[in-house]
N, C-alpha and C positions, 0 to 999 in steps of 0.2 A: 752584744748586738741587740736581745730582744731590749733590756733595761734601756738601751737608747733608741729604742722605736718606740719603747712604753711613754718616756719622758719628752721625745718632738710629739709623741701626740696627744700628751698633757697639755701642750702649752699650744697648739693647735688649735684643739678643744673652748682650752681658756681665751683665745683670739678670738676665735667665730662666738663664744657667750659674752663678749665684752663688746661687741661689735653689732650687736643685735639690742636696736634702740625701741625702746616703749614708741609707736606710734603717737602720734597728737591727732586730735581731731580738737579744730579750734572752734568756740561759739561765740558770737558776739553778743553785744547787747542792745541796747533800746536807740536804735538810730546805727547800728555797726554792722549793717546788710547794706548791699546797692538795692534801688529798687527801679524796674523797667516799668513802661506801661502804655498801652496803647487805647487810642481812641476812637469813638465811633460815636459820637454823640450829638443830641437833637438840639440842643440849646446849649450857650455858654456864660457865665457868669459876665463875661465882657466882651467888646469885638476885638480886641486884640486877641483873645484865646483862641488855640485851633480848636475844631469837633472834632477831625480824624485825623490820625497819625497812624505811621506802624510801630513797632516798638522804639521806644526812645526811653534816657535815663531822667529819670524821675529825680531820686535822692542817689548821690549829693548831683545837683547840679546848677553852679551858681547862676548859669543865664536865666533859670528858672524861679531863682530866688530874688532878682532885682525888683527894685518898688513897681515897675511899668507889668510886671508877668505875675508877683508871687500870688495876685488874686487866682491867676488860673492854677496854678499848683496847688494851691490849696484845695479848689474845687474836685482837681484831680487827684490829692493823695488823703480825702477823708472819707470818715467810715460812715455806713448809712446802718443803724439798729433795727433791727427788729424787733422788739419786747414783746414779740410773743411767742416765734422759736428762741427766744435769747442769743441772737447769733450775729453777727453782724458780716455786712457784706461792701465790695466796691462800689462808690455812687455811681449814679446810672453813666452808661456808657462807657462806662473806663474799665479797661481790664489789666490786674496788675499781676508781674511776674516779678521774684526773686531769682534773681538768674547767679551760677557758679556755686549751685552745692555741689560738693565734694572736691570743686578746688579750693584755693585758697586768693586768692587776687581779690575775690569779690569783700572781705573782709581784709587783707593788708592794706585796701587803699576803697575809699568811700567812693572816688572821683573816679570814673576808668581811664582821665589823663595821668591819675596817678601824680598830680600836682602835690605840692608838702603838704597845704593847711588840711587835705582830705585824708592823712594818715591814722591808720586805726593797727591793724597787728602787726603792719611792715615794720618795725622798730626789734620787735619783738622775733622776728623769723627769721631778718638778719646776722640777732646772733644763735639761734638756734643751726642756720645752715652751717656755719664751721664745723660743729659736733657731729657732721654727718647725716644732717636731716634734709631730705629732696621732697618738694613739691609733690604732691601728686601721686606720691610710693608712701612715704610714712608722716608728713603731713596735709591735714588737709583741713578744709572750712566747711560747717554747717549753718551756713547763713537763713534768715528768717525771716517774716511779715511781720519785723518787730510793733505794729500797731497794735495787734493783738495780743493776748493773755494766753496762758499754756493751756486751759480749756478748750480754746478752738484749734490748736496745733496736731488736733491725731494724725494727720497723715504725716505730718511733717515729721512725727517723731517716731513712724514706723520707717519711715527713711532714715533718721538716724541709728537705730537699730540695724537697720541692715548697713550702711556705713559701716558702726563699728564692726559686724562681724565680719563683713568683708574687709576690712582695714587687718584685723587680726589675724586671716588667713594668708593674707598677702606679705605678713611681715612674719611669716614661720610663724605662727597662732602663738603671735607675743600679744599680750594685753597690754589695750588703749588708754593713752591720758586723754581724759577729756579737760581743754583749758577754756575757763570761758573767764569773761569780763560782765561786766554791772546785772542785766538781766539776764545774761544767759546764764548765769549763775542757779537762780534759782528757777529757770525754765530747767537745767539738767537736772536738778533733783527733784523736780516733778517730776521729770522722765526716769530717773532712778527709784525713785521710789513705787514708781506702776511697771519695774521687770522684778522676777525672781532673784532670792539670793544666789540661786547658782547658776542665775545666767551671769549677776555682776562678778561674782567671784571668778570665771573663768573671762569674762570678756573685759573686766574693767581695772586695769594697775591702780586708776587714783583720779578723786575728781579734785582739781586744781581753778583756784577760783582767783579773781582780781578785783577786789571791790564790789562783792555783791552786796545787795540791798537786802539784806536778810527780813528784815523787818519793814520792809518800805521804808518813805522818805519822805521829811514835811516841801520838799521841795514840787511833790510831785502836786500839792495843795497850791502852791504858787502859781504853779502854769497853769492850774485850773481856772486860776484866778484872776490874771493878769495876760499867761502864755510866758513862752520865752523865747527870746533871740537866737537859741542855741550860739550863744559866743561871740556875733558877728553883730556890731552895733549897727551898721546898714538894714538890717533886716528887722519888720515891727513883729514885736511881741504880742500884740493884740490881733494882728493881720495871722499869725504866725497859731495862736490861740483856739482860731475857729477850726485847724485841723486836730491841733492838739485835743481839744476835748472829746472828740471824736473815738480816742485811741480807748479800748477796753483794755491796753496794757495800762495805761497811766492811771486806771481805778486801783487796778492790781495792784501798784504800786506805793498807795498813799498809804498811810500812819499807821500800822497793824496795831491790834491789839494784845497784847502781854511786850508790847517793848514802847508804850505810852501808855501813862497811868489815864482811866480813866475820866480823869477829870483836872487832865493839862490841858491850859488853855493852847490852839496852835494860831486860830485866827480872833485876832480880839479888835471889835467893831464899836460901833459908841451905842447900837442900837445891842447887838447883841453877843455873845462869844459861840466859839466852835470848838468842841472836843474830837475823838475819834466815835463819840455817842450819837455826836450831831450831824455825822455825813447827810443825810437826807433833809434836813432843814437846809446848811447850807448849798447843796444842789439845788434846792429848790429853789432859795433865795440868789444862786446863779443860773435862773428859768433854765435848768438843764436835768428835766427828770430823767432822762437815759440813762445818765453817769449815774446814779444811785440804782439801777438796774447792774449797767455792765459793773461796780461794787459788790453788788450781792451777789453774781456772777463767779468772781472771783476770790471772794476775801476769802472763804475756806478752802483753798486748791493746797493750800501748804498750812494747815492748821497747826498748832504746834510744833511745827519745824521739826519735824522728825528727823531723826539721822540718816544719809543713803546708804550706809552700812557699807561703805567702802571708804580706803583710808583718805581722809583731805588733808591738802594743803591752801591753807586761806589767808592770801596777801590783799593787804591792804595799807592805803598812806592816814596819814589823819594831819592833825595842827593847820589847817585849811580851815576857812570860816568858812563854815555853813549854816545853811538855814533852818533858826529851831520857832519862830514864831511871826506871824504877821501883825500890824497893830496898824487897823484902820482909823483916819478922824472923820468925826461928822460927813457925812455925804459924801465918802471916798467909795464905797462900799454897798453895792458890788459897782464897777465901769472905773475904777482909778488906781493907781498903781497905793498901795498902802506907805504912810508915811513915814514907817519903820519896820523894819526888817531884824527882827535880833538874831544875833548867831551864833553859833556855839560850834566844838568841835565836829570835825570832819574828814571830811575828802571833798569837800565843797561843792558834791551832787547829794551825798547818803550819810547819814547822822552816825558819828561813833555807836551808837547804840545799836546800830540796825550793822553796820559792818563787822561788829567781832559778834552778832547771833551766829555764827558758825563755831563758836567756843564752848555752845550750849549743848554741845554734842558730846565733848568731852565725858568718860564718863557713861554716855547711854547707848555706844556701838564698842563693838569687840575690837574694832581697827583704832587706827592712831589718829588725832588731830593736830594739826599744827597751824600755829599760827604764826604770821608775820607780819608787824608793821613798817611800810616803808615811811619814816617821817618827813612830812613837809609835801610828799607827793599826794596832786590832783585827781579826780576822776578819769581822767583822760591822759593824764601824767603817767601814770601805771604801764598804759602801752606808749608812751611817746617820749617818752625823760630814758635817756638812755644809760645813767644808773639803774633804774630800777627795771628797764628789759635786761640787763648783763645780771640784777638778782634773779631773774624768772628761768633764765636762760642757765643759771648756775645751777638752779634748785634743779632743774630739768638732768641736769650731766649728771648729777649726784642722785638723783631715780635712778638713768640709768647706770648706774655704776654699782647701786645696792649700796650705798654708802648711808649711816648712818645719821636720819636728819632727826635732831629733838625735838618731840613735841612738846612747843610752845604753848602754854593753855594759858596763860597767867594775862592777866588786862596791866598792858603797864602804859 
């Protein structure tokens, strides 16, 4: 009798620990937040733009993006510098909010119609919810003012903090995966890197990454240069540009140092070339001395890429043309799109060199790395390609399971 009371509640036991899932808390990346915002303002770039609103969706919102509007979106969703606190803040009159941390909706779907082309984690949660995972209990979103750079995020990230440890309490103080995609990649290990080891050791299973830019990306030199459509050929790049530069994340972002030599050409002009030496020449020569501010702002927030000293898993696609050099001709430069663009391997947003800088760990933390590439898959492929969310979704089952995953360190 006791032998068979002993062994139902072996296997009891073995039920409720096999049934008790790593929470997620998910991060997105550079454009993978909704963003709200309301107005009260004294002048407008054009008469079609309103001055006051109450809160309305900002990004993504395409009636916002059409040729007749995108000038007033623009005016509404850029940054105004300050070079003298180094800080940046909403242009006048506009106040903006990141609405749905600590759900998740605000990151599965860009759109709140939640229409296809606005999909960002929903591919991904889908198949996560089979395994047992519910909204709002064990996973959840830490969405952001992806404009900015992880210097201006402190409160944002004492939020996160408390997130996870409230996440961890609520699931029998199981420790949290944090999953993030492109920049919230290395927005979390900035934020891992400024807790204790023994708070990550009790609070943190594993930071799981999708395409981070470890190393930044010449791409982010393009938009500086030109701007970009984000995907949607209706929409101008150069209309598109004047909020982008604005963004103290996209300094963050450009060509680091120890993963560009020194004196690779990125942008090559007929008057002159651009290293990662020459950022401040070429801002200047894009009349944008701010961007060489919000740069110096941010280039050491992740110096040497230190390891978060918790175990990763770091997926990424590559065999995607991406952009590794600009080649301007005579009087393209700066105001014209360049007349080559060469490319090289990728993920077709972040340069193979900067995506496996998570391999460089290997080796300098006590825990494990791994690494995976999905081939052939996009930046945005990652959460949208439904191969590669049933790999994310697998890796996840087999965390929780305690199953045995190899670390991958090798560049193949």
């Amino acid at each position: 009798m006791i032998l068979r009371f002993l062994v139902h509640l072996f296997f009891l036991l073995s039920s409720l620990n096999c049934s008790r899932l790593h929470p997620i808390i998910l991060v997105p990346g550079d454009g993978g937040s909704q963003v709200e915002g309301r107005l009260n303002r004294t002048n407008a770039v054009h008469y079609i733009c309103s001055k006051s609103s109450d809160w309305y969706t900002l990004w993504l919102n395409l009636e916002q993006m059409i040729p007749e509007f995108v000038d007033c979106w623009v005016d509404n969703m850029k940054l105004q510098y300050n070079n003298l606190t180094r800080t940046s803040m909403d242009n006048e009159g506009v106040e903006i909010r990141i609405p749905g941390f600590g759900n998740t909706t605000t990151v599965e779907w860009l759109d709140p119609s939640q229409r296809g082309f606005s999909i960002y984690f929903a591919t991904i949660v889908s198949h996560l919810l089979p395994h047992g995972y519910v909204r709002g209990e064990n996973l959840h979103g830490a969405p952001y003012d992806f404009r900015k750079a992880a210097n201006e995020h402190g409160e944002y990230f004492v939020r996160v903090k408390k997130l996870v440890q409230d996440t961890y309490s609520a699931n029998g103080d199981t420790p949290v995966i944090l999953l993030t995609h492109s920049m919230g990649s290395p927005m979390m290990l900035y934020f891992l890197l400024n807790q204790s080891q023994s708070w990550k050791s009790k609070y943190i299973r594993c930071l799981t990454t999708l395409a981070g830019p470890w190393g930044g990306t010449v791409r982010a030199l393009k938009i500086f240069s030109v701007g970009d459509d984000l995907g949607a050929w209706l929409l101008s790049e150069k209309k598109l540009m004047w909020e982008q530069r604005t963004s103290p994340s996209l300094a963050w972002l450009m060509p680091q140092e120890g993963f560009w030599d020194p004196e690779e050409i990125l942008v090559e002009t007929a008057i002159r070339n651009y290293t990662i030496k020459d950022y401040a020449r070429f801002f200047s020569d894009l009349k944008e001395p701010n961007a060489m501010f919000m740069r110096e702002d941010t280039k050491d927030l992740l110096t040497g890429l230190s390891p978060p000293n918790v175990e990763v898993f770091c997926l990424h696609g590559n065999g995607v043309d991406t952009t590794e050099k600009l080649v301007y001709k005579e009087g393209e430069f700066p105001g014209s799109d360049p007349s080559v663009i060469v490319k090289g391997d990728g993920d077709g947003t972040v340069n193979w060199r900067s995506l496996i800088g998570c391999t460089r760990w290997h080796g300098r933390q006590e825990q494990r790395v791994h690494h995976h590439v999905i081939k052939g898959v996009d930046h945005l492929g990652i959460l949208r390609d439904d191969r590669a969310a049933r790999e994310v979704a697998l890796l996840i089952k087999n965390i929780n399971m305690e199953l045995e995953v190899d670390p991958i360190v090798e560049v193949v």
